[in-house]
KEKE-3310 file (N, C-alpha, C; in steps of 0.2 Angstrom, whole numbers, plus 5000, padded with zeros to 4 digits):
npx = (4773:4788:4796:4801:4809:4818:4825:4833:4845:4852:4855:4861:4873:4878:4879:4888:4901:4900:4904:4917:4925:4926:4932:4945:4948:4952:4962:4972:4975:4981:4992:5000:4997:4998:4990:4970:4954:4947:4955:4967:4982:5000:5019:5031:5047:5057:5062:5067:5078:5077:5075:5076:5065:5057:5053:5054:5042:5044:5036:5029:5015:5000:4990:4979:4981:4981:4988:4996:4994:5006:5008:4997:4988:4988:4978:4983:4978:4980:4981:4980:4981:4969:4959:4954:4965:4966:4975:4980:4994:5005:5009:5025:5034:5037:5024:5018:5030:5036:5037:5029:5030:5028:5028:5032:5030:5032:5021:5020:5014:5008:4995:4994:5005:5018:5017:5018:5031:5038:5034:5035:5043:5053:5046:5034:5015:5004:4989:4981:4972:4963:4972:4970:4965:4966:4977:4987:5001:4994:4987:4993:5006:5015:5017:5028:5035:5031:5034:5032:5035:5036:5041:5034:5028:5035:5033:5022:5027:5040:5037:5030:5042:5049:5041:5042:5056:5058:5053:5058:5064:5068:5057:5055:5057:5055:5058:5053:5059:5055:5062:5067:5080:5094:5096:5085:5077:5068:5071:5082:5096:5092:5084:5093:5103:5094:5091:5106:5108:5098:5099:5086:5078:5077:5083:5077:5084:5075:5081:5077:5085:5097:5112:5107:5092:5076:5068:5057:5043:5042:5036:5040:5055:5050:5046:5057:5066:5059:5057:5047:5034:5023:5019:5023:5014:5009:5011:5006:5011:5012:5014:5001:5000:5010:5006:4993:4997:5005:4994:4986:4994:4993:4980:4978:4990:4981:4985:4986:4985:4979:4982:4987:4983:4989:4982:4990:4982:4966:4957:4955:4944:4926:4919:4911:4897:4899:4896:4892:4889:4881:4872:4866:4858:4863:4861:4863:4859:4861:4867:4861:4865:4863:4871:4876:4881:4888:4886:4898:4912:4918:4908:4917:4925:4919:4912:4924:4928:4918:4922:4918:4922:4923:4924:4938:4948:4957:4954:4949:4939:4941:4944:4933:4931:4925:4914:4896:4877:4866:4854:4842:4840:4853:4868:4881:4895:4911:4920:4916:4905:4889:4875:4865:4849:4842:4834:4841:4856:4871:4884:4901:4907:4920:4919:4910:4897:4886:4871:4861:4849:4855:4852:4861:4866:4872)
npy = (5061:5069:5079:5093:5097:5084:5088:5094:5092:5085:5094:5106:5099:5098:5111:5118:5107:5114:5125:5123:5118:5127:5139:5129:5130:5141:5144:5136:5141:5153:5148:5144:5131:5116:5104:5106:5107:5109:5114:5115:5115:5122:5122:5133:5126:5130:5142:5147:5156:5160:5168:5185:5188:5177:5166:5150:5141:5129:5117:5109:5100:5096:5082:5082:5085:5081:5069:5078:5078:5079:5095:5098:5113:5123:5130:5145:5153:5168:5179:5198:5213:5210:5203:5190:5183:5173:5164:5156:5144:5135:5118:5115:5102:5085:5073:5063:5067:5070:5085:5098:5110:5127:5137:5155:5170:5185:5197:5213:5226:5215:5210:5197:5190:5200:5200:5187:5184:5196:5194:5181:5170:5156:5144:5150:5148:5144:5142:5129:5123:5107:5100:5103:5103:5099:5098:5089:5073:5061:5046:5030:5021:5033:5044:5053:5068:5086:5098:5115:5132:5146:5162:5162:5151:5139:5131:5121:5113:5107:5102:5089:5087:5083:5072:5064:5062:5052:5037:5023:5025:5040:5047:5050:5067:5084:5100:5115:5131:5150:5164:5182:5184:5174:5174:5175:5161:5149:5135:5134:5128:5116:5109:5107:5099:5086:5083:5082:5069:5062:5055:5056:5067:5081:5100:5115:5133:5145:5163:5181:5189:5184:5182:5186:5179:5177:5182:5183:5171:5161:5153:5146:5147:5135:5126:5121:5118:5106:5097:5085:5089:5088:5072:5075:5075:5088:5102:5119:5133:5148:5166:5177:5182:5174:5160:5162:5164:5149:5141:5147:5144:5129:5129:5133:5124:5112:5099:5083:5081:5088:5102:5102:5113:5125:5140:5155:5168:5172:5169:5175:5190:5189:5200:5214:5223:5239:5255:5248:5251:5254:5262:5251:5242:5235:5223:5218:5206:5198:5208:5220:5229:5242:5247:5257:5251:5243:5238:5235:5227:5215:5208:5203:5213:5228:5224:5226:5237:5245:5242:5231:5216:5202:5183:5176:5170:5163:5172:5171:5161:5148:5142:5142:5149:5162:5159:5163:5165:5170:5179:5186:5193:5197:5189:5190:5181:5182:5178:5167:5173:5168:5171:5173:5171:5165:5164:5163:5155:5149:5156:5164:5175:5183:5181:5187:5198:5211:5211:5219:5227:5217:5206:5198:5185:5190)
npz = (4929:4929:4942:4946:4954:4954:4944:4945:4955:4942:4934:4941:4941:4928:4926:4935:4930:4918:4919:4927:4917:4909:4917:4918:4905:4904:4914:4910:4896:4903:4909:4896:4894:4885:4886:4882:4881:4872:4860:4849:4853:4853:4856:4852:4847:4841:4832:4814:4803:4787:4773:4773:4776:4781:4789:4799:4809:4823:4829:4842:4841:4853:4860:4855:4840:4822:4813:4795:4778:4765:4759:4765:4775:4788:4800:4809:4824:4834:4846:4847:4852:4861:4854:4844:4830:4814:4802:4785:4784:4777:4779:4781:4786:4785:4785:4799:4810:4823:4828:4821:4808:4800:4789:4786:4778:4779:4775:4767:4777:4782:4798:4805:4802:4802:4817:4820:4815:4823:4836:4842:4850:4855:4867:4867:4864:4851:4844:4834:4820:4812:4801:4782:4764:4748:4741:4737:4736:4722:4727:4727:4714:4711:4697:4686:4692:4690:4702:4702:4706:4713:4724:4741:4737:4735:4749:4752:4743:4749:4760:4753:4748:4757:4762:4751:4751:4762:4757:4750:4742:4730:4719:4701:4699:4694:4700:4697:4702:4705:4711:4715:4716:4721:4735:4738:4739:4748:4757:4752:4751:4760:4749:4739:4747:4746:4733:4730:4738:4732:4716:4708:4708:4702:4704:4699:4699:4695:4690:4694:4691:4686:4675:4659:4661:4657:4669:4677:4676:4661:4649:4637:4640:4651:4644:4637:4649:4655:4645:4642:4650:4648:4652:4665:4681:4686:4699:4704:4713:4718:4712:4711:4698:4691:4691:4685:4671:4670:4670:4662:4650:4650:4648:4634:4629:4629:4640:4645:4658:4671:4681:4698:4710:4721:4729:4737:4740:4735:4720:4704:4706:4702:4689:4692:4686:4680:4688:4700:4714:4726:4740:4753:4767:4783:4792:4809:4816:4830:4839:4836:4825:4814:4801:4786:4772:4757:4740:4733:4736:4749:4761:4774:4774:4773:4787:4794:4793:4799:4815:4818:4824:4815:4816:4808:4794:4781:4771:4758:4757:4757:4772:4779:4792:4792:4790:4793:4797:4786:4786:4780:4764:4746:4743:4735:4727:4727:4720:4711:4706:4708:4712:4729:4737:4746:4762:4778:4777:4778:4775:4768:4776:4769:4753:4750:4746:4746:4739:4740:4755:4769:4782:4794:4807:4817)
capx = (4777:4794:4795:4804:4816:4819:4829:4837:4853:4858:4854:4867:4880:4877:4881:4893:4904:4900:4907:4923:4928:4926:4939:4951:4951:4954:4967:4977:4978:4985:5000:5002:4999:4997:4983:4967:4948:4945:4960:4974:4989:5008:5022:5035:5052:5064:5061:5072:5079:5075:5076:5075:5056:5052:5054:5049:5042:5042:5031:5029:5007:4996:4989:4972:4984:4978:4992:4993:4997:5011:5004:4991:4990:4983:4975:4984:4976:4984:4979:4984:4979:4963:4956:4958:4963:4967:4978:4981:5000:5005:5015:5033:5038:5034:5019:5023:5036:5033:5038:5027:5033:5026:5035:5029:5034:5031:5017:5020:5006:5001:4994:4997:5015:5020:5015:5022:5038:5041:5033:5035:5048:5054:5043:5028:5010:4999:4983:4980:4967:4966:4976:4967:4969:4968:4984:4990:5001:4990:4989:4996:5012:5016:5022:5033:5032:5033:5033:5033:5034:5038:5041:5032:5024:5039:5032:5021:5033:5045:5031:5029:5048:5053:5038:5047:5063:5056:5053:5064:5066:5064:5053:5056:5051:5057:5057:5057:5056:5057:5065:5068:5086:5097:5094:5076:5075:5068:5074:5088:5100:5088:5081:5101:5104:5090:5096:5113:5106:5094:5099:5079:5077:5083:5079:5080:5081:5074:5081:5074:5092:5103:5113:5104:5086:5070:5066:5050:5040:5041:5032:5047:5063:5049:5045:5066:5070:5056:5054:5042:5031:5017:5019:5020:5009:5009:5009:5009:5010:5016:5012:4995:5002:5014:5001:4989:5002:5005:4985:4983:5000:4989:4973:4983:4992:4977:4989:4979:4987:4976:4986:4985:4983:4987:4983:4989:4977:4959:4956:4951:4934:4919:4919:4905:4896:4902:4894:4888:4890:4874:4872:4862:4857:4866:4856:4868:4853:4863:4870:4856:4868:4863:4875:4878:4887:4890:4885:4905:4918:4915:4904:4920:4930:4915:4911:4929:4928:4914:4923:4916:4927:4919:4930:4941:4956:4961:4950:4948:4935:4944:4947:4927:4930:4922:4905:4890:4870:4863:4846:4840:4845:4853:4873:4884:4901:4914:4923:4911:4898:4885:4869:4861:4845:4839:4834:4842:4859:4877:4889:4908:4909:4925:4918:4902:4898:4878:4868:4856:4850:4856:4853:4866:4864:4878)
capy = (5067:5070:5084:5102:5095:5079:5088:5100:5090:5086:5103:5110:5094:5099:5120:5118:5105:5119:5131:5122:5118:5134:5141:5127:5131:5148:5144:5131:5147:5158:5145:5143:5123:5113:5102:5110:5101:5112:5118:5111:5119:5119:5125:5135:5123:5133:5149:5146:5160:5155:5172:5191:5191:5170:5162:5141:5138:5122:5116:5103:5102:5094:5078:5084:5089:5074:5071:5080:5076:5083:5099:5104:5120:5122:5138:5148:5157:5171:5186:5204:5218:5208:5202:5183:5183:5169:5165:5148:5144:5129:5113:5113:5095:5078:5068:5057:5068:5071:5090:5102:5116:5132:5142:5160:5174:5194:5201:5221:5227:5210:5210:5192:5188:5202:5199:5181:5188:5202:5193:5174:5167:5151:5143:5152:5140:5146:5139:5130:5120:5102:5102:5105:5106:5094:5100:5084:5068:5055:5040:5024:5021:5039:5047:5058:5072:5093:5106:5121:5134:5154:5163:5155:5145:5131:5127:5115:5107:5107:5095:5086:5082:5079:5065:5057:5058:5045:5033:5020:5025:5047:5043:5056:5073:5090:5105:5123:5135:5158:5168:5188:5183:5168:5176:5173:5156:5148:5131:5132:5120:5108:5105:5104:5091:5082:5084:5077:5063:5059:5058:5058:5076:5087:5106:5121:5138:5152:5168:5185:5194:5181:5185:5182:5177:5182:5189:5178:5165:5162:5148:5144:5140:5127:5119:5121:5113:5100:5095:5079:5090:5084:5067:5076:5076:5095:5106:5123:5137:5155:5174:5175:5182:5168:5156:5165:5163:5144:5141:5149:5138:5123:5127:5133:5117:5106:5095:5078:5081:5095:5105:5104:5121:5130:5146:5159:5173:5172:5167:5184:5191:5188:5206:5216:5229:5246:5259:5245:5254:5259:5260:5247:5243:5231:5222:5214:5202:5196:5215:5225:5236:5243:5249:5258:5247:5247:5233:5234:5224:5211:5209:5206:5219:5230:5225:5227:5244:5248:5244:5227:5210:5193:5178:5176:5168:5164:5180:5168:5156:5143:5139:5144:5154:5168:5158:5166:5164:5174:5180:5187:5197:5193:5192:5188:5177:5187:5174:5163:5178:5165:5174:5168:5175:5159:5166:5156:5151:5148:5161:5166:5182:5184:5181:5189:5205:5211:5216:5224:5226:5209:5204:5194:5182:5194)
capz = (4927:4934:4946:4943:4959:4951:4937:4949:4954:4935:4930:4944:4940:4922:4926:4938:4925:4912:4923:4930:4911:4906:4920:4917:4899:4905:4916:4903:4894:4906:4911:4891:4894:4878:4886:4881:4881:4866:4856:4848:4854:4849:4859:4848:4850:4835:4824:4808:4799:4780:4772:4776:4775:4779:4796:4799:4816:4821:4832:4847:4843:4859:4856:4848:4833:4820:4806:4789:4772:4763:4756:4768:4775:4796:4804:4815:4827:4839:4851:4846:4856:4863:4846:4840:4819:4812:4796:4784:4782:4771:4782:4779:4786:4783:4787:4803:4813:4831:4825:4815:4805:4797:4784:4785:4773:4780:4770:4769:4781:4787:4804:4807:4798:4806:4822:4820:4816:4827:4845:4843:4853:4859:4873:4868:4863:4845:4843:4828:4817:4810:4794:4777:4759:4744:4737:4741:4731:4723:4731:4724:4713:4707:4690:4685:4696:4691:4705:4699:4711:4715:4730:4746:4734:4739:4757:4751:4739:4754:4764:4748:4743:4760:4763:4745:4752:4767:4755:4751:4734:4729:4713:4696:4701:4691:4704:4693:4707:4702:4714:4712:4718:4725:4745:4743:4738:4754:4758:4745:4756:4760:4744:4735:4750:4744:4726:4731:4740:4727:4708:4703:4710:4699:4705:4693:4701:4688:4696:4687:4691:4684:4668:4654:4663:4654:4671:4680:4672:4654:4645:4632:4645:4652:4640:4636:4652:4657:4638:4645:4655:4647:4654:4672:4687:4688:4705:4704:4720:4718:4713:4706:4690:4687:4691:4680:4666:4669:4669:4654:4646:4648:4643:4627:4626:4630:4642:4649:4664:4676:4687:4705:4710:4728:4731:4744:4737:4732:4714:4701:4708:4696:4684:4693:4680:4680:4691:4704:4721:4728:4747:4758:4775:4786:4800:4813:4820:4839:4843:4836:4826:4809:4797:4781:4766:4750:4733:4731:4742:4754:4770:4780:4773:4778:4795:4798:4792:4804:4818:4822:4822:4815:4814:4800:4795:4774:4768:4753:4754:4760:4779:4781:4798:4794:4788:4798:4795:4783:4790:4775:4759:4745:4740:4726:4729:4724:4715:4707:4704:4709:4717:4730:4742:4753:4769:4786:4776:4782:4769:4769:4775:4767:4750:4749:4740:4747:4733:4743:4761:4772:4789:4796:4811:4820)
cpx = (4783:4794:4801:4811:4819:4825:4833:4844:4854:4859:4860:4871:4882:4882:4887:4899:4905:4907:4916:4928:4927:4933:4944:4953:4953:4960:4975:4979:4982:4991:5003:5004:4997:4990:4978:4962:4944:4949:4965:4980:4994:5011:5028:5045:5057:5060:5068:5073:5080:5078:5072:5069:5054:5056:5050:5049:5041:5039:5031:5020:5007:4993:4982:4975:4981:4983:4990:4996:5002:5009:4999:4993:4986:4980:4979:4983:4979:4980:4983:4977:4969:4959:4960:4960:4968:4970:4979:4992:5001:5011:5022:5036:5033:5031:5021:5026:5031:5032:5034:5029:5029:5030:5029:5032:5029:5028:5020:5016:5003:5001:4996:5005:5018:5022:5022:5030:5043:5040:5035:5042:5048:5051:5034:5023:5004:4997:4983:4974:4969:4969:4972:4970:4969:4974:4989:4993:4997:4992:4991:5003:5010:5022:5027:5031:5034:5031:5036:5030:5038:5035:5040:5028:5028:5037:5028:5023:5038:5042:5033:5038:5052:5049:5040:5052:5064:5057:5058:5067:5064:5062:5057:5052:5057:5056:5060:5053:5058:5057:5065:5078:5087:5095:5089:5075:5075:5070:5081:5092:5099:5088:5088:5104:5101:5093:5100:5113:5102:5093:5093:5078:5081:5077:5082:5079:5082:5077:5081:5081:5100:5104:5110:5098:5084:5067:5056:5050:5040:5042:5039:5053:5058:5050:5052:5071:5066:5054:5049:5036:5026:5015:5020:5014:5012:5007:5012:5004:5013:5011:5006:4996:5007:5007:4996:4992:5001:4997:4983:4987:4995:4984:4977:4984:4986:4981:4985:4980:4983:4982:4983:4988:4983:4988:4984:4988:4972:4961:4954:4945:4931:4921:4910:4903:4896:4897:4888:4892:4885:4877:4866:4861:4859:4865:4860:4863:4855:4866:4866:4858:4865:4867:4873:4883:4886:4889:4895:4909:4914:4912:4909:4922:4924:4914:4916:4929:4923:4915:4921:4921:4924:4927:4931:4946:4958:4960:4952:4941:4938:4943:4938:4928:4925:4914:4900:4883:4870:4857:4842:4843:4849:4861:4875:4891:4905:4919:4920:4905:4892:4878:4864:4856:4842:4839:4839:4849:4866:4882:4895:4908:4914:4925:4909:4899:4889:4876:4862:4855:4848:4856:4857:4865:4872:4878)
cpy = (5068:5077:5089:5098:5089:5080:5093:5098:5087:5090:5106:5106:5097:5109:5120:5114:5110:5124:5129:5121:5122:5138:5135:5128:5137:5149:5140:5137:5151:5154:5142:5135:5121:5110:5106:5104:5104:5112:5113:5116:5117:5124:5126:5130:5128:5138:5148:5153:5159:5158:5177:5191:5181:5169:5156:5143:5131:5121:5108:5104:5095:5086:5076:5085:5080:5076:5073:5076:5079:5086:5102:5109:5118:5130:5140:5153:5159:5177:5191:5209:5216:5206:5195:5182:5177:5169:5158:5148:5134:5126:5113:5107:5093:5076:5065:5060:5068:5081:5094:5108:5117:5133:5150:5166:5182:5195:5208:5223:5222:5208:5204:5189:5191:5201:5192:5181:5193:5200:5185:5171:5159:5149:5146:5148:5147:5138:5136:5126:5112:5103:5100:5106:5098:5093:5096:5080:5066:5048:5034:5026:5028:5039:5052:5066:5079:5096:5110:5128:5145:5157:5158:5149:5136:5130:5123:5108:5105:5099:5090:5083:5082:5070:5061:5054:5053:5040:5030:5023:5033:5044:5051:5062:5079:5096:5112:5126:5144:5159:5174:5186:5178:5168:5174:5167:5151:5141:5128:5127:5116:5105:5105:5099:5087:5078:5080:5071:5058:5060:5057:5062:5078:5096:5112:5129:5145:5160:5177:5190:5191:5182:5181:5180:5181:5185:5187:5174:5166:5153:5144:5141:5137:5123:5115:5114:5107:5097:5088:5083:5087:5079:5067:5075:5083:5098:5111:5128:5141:5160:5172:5177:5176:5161:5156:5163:5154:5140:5144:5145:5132:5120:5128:5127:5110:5101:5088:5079:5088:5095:5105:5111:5124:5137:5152:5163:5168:5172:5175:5184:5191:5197:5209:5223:5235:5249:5254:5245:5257:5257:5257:5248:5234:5229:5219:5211:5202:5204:5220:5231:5237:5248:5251:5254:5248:5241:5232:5232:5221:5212:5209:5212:5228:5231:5226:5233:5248:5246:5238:5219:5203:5192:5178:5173:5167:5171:5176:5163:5148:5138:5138:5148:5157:5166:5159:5166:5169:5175:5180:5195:5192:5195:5188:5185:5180:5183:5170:5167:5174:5170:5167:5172:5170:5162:5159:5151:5153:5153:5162:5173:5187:5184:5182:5195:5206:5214:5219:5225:5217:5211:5198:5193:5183:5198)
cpz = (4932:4936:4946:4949:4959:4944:4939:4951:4949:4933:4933:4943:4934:4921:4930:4934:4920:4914:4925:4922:4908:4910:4920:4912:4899:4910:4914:4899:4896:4907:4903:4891:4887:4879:4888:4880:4873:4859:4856:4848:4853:4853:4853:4851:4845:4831:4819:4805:4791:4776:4776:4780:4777:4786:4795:4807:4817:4830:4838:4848:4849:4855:4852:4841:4827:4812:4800:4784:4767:4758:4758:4770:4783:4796:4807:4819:4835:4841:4849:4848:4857:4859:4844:4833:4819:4804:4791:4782:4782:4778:4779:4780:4784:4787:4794:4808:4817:4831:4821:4814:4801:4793:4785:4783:4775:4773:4773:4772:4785:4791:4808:4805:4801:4813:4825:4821:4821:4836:4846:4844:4855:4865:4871:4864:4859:4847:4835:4826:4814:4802:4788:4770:4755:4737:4740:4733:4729:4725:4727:4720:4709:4700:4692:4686:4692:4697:4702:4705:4712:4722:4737:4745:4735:4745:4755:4748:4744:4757:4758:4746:4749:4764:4757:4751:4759:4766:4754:4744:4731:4720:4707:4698:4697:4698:4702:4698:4703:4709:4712:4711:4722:4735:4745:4740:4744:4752:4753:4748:4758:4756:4739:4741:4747:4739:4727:4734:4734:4720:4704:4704:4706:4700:4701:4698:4695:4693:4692:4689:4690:4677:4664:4652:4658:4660:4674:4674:4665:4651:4641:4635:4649:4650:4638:4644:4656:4648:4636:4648:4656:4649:4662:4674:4687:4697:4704:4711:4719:4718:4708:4700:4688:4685:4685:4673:4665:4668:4664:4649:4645:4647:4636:4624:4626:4635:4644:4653:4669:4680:4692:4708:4717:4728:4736:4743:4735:4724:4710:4703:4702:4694:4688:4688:4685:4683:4698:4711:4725:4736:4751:4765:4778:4791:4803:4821:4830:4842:4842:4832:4817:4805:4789:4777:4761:4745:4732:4737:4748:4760:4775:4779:4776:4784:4798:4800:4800:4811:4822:4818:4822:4814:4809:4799:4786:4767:4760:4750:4756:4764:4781:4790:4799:4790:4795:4793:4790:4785:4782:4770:4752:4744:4734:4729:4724:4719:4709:4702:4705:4715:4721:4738:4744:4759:4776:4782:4778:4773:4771:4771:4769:4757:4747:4749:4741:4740:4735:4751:4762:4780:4790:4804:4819:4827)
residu = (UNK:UNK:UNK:UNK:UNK:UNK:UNK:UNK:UNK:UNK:UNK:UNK:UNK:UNK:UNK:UNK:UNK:UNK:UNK:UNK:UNK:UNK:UNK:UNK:UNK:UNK:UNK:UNK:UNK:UNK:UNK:UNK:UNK:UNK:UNK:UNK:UNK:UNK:UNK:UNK:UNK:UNK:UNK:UNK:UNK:UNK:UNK:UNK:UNK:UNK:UNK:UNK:UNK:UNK:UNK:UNK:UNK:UNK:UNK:UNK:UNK:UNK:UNK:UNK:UNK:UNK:UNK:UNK:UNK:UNK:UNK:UNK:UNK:UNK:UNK:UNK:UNK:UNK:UNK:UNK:UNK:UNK:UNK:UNK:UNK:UNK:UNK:UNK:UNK:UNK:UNK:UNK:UNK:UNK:UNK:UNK:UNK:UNK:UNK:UNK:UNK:UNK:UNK:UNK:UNK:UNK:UNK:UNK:UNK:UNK:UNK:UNK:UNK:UNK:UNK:UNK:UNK:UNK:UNK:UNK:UNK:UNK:UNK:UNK:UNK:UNK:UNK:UNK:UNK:UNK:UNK:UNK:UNK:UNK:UNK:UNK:UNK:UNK:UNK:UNK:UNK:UNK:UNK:UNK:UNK:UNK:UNK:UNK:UNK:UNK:UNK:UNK:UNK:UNK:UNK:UNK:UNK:UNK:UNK:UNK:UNK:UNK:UNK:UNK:UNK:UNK:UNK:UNK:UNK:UNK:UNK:UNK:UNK:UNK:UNK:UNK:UNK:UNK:UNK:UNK:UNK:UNK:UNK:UNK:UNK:UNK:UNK:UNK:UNK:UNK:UNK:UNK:UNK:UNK:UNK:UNK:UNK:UNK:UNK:UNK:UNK:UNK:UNK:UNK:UNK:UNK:UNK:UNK:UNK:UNK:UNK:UNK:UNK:UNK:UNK:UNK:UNK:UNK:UNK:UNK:UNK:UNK:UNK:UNK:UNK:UNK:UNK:UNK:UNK:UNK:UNK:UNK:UNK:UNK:UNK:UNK:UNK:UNK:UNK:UNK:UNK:UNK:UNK:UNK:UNK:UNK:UNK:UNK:UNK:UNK:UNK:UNK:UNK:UNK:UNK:UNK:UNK:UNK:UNK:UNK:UNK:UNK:UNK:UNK:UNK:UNK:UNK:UNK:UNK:UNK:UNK:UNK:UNK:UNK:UNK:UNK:UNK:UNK:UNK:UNK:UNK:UNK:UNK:UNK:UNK:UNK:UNK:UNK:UNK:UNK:UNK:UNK:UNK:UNK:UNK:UNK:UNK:UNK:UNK:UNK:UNK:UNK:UNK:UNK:UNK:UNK:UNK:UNK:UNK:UNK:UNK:UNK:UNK:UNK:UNK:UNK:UNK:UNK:UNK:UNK:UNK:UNK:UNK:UNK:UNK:UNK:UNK:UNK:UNK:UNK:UNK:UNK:UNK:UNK:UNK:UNK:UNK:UNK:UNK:UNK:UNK:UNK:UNK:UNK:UNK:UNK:UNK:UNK:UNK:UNK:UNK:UNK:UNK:UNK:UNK:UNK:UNK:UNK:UNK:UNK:UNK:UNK)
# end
């Protein structure tokens, strides 16, 4: 039998290692160093001014960062008043650079875009995530490409039609983007350089305050000015009513072609039956804390309410961030409307609607 003092000096080699890589990682942070043993950090090298409401950062990430594909989205997670939130923002360049670039568009209200906005200088080091998202090309020789795009819904077309223009050759690609007006159409001068370099891009901008427009998306000047669509590789990313429209155009039409589809909102919640609000009980297993909730509106949006801060970041269903134990109980997916009561299972916070009392592993 090995002896209790036989397992004493790994045990403090063991603690003591714990310990000093815990305060280096603590103090990489405070001198806003890039090398980190945990984290993939990016130091801010340029902020772009796109439009009113849209900034790019472009990015100089750490060498944990593991290249993306044109069209993914990263995490990025930031410090505001002692609280880490995390958020998804869609890649702007191309695959390969030394360089990585955001595109991020000020929501009204929203605590991170904001933030990004109003405090993120040159010189300063956001945390991010590996990059994600199958809102990608397909691989081998490509077809005839449509983007189809509204508001910030161009940042991943941006990634996507500057990883073409790499090639030796920009392949057929249509690009109908909607704007309210000419100001807010973010990389407009990029992607008309392109354009002018390459006579297979051809980009349409729909603008709902141009004379004559019908004034957003309208199914009929599509079809008017892609008259092939059909024969598209479709990519659509915008406002979830335009979106909604185009997704109903092509179940309508039968197309063979599926849309690939990015979203930057949550899909329509599942329809819950009328008068479904009762009040529950809310066990928060690691803090001890028990709360009143409610059958209506999700577990985060709740425990935010009460004052208490789980991890989070797409508030979709996405990124999984905010997935935490489920002790027991049962909830509903606020999307799917799928119920599900397994005791001891991993859930999205962010999409998960209690339908009675739950213990959470909190």
């Amino acid at each position: 039998m090995i002896g209790s003092e036989s397992l004493a000096g790994p045990w403090r080699v063991a603690m003591r290692r714990m310990f000093f890589d815990r305060q280096l990682e603590l103090w990489l942070g405070e001198l806003g160093a890039l090398d980190s043993l945990t984290e993939i950090r990016a130091r801010v090298v340029d902020v772009i001014r796109e439009t009113p409401d849209v900034r790019t950062f472009v990015l100089r990430p750490s060498r944990r960062w593991q290249p993306h594909r044109a069209g993914q989205w990263t995490t990025v997670e930031v410090e505001i008043d002692g609280a880490r939130a995390r958020r998804c923002y869609s890649i702007s360049s191309a695959p390969g650079e030394p360089l990585v670039a955001i595109t991020v568009k000020r929501v009204p209200g929203g605590r991170v875009s904001g933030w990004l906005h109003d405090r993120v200088r040159i010189g300063d080091v956001l945390r991010l995530d590996v990059p994600r998202g199958d809102f990608v090309l397909p691989e081998g020789p490509l077809p005839p490409l449509l983007m189809l795009s509204g508001g910030s819904g161009i940042t991943p077309m941006m990634s996507m039609l500057r990883a073409l223009a790499a090639r030796e050759a920009m392949p057929d690609v249509v690009l109908v983007h909607h704007a309210r007006r000419r100001g807010d159409v973010i990389f407009e001068r990029a992607i008309d350089a392109l354009a002018a370099r390459h006579p297979t891009l051809r980009r349409v901008w729909c603008l709902d305050d141009e004379p004559g427009g019908p004034g957003g998306f309208d199914e009929a000047r599509l079809a008017a000015l892609v008259p092939d669509l059909e024969a598209r590789e479709p990519f659509l990313c915008g406002p979830s009513a335009m979106m909604a429209r185009v997704e109903a155009m092509w179940r309508r039409e039968a197309f063979a072609r599926p849309l690939h589809v990015e979203r930057f909102v949550a899909a329509p919640s599942a329809p819950v039956a009328e008068g479904d609000d009762a009040p529950i009980t809310l066990r928060l297993a690691r803090s001890s804390r028990t709360l009143t909730a409610r059958t209506a509106g999700t577990l985060l949006d709740q425990l935010e309410r009460a004052g208490e801060r789980p991890a989070s970041g797409c508030r979709m269903g996405l990124c999984r961030t905010c997935t935490c134990t489920k002790r027991s109980g049962t909830v509903r997916h606020a999307i799917t409307g799928a119920i599900s009561s397994a005791p001891d299972e991993p859930i999205q916070l962010c999409v998960s609607v209690p339908c009675g009392d739950v213990e959470l592993a909190l």
